[in-house]
N, CA, C and O atoms as a GROMACS GRO file, in nm:
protein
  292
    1UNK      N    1  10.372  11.438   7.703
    1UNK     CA    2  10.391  11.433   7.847
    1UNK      C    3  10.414  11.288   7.889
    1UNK      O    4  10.356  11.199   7.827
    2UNK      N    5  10.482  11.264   7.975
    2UNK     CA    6  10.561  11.106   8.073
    2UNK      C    7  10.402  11.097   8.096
    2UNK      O    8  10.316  11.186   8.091
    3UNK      N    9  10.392  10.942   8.125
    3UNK     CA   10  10.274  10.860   8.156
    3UNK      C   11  10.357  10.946   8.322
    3UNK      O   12  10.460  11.010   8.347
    4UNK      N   13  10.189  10.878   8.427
    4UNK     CA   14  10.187  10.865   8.562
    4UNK      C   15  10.097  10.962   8.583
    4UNK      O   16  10.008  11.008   8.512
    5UNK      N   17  10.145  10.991   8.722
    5UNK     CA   18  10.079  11.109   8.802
    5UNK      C   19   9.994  11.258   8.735
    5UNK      O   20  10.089  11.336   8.733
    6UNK      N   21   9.889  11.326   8.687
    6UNK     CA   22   9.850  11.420   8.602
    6UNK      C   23   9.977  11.517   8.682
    6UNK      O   24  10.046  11.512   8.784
    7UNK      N   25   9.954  11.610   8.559
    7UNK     CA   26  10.042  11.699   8.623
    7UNK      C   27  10.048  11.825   8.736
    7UNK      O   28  10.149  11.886   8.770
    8UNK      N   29   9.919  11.844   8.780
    8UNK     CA   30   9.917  11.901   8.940
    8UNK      C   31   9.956  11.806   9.037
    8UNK      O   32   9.963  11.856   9.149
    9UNK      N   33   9.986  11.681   9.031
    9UNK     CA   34  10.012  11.574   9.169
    9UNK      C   35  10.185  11.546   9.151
    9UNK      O   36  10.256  11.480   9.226
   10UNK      N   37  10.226  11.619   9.027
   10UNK     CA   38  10.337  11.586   8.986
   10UNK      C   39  10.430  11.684   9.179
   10UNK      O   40  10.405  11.767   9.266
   11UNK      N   41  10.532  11.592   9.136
   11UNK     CA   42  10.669  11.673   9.275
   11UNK      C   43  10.549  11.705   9.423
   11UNK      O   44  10.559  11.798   9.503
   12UNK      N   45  10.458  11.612   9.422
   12UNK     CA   46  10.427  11.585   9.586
   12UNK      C   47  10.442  11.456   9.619
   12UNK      O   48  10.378  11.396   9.705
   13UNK      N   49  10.534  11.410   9.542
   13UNK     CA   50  10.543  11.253   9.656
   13UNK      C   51  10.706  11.216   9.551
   13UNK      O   52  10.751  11.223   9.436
   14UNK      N   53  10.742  11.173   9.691
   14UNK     CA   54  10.861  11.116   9.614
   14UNK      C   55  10.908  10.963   9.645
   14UNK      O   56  10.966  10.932   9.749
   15UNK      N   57  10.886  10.898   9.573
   15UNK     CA   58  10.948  10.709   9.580
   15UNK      C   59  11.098  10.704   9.648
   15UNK      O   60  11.216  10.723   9.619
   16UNK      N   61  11.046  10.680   9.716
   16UNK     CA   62  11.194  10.552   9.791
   16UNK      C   63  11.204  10.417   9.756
   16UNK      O   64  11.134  10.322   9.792
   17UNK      N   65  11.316  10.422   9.668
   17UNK     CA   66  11.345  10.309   9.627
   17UNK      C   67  11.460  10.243   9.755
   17UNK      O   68  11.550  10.311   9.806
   18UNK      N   69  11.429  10.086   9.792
   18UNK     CA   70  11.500  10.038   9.910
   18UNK      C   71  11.510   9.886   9.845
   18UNK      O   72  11.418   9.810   9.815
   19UNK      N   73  11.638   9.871   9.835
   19UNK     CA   74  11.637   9.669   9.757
   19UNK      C   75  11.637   9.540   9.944
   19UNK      O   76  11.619   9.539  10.066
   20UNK      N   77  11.655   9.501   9.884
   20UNK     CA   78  11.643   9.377  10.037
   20UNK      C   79  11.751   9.352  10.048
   20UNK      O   80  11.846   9.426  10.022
   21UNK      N   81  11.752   9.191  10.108
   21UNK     CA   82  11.875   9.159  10.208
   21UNK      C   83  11.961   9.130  10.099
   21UNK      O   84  11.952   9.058  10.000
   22UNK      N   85  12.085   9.239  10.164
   22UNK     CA   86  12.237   9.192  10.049
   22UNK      C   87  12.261   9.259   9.982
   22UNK      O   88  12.376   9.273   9.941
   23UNK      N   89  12.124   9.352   9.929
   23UNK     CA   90  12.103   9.407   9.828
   23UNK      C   91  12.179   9.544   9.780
   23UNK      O   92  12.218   9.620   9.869
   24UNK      N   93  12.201   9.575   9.658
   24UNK     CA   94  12.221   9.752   9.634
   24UNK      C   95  12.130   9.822   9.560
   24UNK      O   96  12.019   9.796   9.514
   25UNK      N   97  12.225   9.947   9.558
   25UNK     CA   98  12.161  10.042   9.491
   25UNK      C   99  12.136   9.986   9.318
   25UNK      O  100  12.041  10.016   9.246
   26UNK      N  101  12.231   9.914   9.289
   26UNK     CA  102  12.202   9.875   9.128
   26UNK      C  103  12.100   9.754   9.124
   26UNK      O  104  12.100   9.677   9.028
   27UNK      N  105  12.004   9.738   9.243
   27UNK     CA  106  11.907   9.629   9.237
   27UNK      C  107  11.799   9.708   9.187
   27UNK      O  108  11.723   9.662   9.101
   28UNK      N  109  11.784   9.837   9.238
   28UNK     CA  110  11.664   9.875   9.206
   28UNK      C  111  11.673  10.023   9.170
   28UNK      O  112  11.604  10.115   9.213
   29UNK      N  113  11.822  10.025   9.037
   29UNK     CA  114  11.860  10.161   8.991
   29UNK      C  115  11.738  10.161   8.841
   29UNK      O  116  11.690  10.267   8.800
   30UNK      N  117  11.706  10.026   8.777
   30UNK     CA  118  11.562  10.023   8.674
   30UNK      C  119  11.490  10.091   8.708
   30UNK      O  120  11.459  10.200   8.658
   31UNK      N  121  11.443  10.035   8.809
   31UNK     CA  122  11.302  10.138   8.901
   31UNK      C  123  11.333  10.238   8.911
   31UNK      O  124  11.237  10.309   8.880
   32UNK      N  125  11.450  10.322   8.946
   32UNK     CA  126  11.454  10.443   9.008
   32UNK      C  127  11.436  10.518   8.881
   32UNK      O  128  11.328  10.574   8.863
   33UNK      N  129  11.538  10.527   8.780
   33UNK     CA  130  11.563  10.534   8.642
   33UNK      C  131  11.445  10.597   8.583
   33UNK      O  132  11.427  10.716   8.557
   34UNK      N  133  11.341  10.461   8.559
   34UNK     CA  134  11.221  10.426   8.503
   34UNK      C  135  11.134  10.545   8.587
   34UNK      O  136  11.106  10.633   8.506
   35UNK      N  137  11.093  10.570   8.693
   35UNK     CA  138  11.012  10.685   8.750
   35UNK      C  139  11.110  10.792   8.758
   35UNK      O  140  11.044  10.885   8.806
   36UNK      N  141  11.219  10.829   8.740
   36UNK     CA  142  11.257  10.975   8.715
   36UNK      C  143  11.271  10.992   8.568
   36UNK      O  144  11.321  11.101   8.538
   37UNK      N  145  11.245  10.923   8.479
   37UNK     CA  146  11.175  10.956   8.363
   37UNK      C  147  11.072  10.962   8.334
   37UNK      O  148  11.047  11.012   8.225
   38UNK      N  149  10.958  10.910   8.424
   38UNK     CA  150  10.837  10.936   8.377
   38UNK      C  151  10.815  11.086   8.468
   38UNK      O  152  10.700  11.129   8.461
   39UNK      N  153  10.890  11.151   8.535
   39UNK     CA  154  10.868  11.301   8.602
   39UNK      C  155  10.886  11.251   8.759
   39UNK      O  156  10.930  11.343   8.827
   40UNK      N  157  10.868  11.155   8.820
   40UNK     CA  158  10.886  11.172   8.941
   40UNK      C  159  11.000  11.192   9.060
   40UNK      O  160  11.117  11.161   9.038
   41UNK      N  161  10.972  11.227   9.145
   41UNK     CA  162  11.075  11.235   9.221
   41UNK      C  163  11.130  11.092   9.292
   41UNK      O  164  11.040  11.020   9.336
   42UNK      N  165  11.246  11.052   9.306
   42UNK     CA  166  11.319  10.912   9.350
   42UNK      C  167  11.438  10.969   9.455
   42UNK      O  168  11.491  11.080   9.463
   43UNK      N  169  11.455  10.859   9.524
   43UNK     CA  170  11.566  10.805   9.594
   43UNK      C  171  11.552  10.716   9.560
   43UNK      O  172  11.441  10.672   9.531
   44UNK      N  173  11.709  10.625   9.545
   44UNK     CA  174  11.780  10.538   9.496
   44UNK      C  175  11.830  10.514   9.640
   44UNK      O  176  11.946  10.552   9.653
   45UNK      N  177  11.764  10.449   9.781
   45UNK     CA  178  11.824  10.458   9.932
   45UNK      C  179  11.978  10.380   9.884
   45UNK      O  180  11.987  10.297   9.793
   46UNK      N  181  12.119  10.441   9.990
   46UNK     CA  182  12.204  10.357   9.938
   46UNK      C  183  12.236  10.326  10.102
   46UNK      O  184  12.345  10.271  10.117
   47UNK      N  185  12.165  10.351  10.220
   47UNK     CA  186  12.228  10.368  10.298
   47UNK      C  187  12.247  10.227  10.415
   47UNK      O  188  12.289  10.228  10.531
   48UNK      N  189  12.203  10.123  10.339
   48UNK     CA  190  12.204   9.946  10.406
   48UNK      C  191  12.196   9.922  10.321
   48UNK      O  192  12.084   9.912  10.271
   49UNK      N  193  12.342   9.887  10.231
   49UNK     CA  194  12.374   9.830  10.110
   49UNK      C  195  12.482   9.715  10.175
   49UNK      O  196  12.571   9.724  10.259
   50UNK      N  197  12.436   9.612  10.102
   50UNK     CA  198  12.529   9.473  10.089
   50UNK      C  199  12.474   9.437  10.290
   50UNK      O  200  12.364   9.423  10.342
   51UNK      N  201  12.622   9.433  10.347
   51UNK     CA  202  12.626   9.317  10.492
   51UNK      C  203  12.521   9.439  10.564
   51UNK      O  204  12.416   9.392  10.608
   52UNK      N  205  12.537   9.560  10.576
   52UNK     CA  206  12.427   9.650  10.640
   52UNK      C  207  12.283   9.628  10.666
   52UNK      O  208  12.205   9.683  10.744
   53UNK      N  209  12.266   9.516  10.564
   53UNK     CA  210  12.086   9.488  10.599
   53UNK      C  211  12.061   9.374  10.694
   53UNK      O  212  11.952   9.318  10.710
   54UNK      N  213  12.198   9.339  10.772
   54UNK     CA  214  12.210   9.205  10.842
   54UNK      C  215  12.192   9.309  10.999
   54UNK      O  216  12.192   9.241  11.102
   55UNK      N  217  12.179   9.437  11.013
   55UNK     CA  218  12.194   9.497  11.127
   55UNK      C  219  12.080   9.470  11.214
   55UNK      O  220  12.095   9.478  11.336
   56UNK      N  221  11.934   9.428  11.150
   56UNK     CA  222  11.839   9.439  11.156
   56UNK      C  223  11.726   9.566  11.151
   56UNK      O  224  11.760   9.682  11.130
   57UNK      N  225  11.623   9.534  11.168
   57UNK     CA  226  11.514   9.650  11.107
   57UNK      C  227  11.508   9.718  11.175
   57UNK      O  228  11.413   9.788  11.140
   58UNK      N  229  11.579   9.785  11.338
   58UNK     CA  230  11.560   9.915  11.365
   58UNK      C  231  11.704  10.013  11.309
   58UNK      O  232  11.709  10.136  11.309
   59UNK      N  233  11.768   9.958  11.281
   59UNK     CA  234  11.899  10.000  11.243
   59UNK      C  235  11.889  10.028  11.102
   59UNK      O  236  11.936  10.125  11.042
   60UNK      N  237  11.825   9.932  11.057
   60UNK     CA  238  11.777   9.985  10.892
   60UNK      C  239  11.702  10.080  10.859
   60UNK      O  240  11.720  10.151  10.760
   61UNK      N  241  11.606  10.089  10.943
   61UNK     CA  242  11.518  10.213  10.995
   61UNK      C  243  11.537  10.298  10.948
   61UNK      O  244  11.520  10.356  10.840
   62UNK      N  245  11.617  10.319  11.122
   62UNK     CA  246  11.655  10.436  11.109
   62UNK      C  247  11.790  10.500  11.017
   62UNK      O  248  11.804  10.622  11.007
   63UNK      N  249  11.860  10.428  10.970
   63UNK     CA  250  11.982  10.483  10.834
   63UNK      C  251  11.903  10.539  10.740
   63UNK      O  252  11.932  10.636  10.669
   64UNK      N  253  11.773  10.459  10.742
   64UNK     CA  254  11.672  10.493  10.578
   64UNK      C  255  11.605  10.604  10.602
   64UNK      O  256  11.576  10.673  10.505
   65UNK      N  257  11.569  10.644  10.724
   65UNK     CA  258  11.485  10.769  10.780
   65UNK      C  259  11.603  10.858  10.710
   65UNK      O  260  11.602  10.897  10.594
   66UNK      N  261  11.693  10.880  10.798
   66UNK     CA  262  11.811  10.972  10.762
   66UNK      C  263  11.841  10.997  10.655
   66UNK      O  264  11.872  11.113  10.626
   67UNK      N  265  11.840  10.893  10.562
   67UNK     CA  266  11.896  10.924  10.425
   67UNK      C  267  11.768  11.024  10.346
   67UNK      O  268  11.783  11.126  10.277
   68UNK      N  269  11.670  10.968  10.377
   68UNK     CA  270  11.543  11.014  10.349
   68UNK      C  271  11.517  11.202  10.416
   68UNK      O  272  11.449  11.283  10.352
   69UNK      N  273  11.552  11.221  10.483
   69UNK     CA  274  11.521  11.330  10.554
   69UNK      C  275  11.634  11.414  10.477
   69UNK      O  276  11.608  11.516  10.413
   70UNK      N  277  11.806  11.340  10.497
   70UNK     CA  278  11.903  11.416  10.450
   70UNK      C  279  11.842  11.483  10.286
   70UNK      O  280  11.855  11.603  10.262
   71UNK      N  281  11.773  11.381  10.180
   71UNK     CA  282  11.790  11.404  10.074
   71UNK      C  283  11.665  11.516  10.079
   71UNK      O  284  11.664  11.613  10.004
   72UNK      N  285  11.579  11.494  10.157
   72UNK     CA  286  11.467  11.607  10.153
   72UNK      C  287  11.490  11.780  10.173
   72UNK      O  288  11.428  11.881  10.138
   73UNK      N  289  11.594  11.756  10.237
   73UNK     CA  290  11.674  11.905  10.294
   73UNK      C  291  11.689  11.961  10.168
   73UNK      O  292  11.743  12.071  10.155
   0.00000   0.00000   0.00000
């Protein structure tokens, strides 16, 4: 069995992976990678990638809410 979470806590939480300013999805595709092999659930957020994180933090927000909600559907 993957190191982490025992396996009753397994698929109740899922990581959002989000890189910083400038940043992409291949900043923090290791991480994402790395915990959906050990069983967990990930997002890889792509949705304020590169000049998008210059919008500031309610705008980042809310894109990341959305993406987050979209992928939960």
């Amino acid at each position: 069995m993957a190191h982490g979470a025992p396996p009753e806590r397994r698929g109740a939480h899922l990581f959002v992976c989000q890189h910083g300013l400038w940043g992409s999805v291949e900043d923090t595709a290791f991480l994402a990678a790395y915990l959906r092999h050990n069983g967990w659930l990930v997002l890889n957020a792509q949705a304020n990638s590169a000049r998008r994180t210059y919008d500031g933090v309610d705008a980042c927000g809310d894109r990341l809410a959305d993406e987050v909600a979209t992928h939960l559907r």
